[in-house]
C-alpha positions as CSV (number, residue, x, y, z in Angstrom):
1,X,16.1,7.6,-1.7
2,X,12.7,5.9,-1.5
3,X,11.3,4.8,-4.6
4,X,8.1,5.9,-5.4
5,X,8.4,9.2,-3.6
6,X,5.8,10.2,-0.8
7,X,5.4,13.4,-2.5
8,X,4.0,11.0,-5.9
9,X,1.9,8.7,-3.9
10,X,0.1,11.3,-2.0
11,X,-1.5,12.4,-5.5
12,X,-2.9,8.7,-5.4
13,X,-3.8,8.7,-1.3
14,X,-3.7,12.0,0.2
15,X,-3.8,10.8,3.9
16,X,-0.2,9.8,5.3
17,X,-1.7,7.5,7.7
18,X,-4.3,5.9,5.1
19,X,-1.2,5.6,3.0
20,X,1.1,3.9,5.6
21,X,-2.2,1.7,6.9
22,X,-3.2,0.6,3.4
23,X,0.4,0.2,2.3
24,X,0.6,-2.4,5.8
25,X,-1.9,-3.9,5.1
26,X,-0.6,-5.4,1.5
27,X,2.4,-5.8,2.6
28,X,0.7,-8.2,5.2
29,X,-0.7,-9.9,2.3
30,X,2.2,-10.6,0.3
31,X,4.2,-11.8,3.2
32,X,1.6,-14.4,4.2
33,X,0.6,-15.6,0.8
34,X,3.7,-15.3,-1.7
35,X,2.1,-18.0,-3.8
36,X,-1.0,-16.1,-4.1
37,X,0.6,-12.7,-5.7
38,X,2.9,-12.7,-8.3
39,X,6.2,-10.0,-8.6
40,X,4.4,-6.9,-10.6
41,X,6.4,-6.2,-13.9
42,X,9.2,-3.9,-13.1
43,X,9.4,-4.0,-9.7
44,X,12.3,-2.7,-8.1
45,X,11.5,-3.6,-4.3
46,X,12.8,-6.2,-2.6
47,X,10.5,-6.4,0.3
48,X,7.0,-6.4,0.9
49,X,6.3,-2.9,2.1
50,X,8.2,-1.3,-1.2
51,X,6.3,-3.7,-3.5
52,X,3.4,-2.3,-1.8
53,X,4.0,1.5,-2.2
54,X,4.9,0.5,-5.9
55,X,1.4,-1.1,-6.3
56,X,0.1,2.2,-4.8
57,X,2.2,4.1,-7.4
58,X,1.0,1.5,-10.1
59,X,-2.8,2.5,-9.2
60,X,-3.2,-1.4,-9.4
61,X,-4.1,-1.2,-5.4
62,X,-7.2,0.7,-4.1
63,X,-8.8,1.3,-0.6
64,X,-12.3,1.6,0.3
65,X,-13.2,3.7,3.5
66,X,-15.5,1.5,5.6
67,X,-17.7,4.0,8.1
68,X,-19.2,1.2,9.8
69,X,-16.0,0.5,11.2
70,X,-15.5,3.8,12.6
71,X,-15.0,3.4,16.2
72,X,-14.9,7.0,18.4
73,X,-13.0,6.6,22.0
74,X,-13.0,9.4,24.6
C-alpha cells in the first residue's frame, strides 16, 4: 500500500494533478542534487518520488500557483 495515502495528501493539495506535478517536480530535485537535501527524519521511502509525497504529507513542501505562467491552447 502507498504510504502516505492519496486520500491524506489531498487534505494538504486537493488537485490530483497539482499533487502529482508538484510531487515531480521535488522528486526532480532530489534526484539531481542528493548533496543538496538531506534524508527527512523518518522517512520510509526509498526513492525520490515517495520521499516527495512524504514531504507533502510532512507539510515541509509547499506550492505556489504562478498565473503568469498560465498558457491557454485551442
Amino acid at each position: 500500500m502507498l504510504q502516505p495515502s492519496i486520500d491524506s495528501l489531498q487534505t494538504k493539495i486537493n488537485s490530483k494533478y497539482t499533487l502529482v506535478t508538484v510531487s515531480a517536480a521535488r522528486a526532480r530535485e532530489l534526484r539531481d542534487f542528493p548533496d543538496k537535501f538531506s534524508r527527512p527524519q523518518g522517512s520510509k521511502s526509498v526513492n525520490f518520488v515517495g520521499k516527495a509525497l512524504e514531504e507533502i504529507e510532512a507539510e515541509s513542501l509547499t506550492y505556489e500557483l504562478n498565473d503568469d505562467d498560465v498558457h491557454e491552447t485551442i
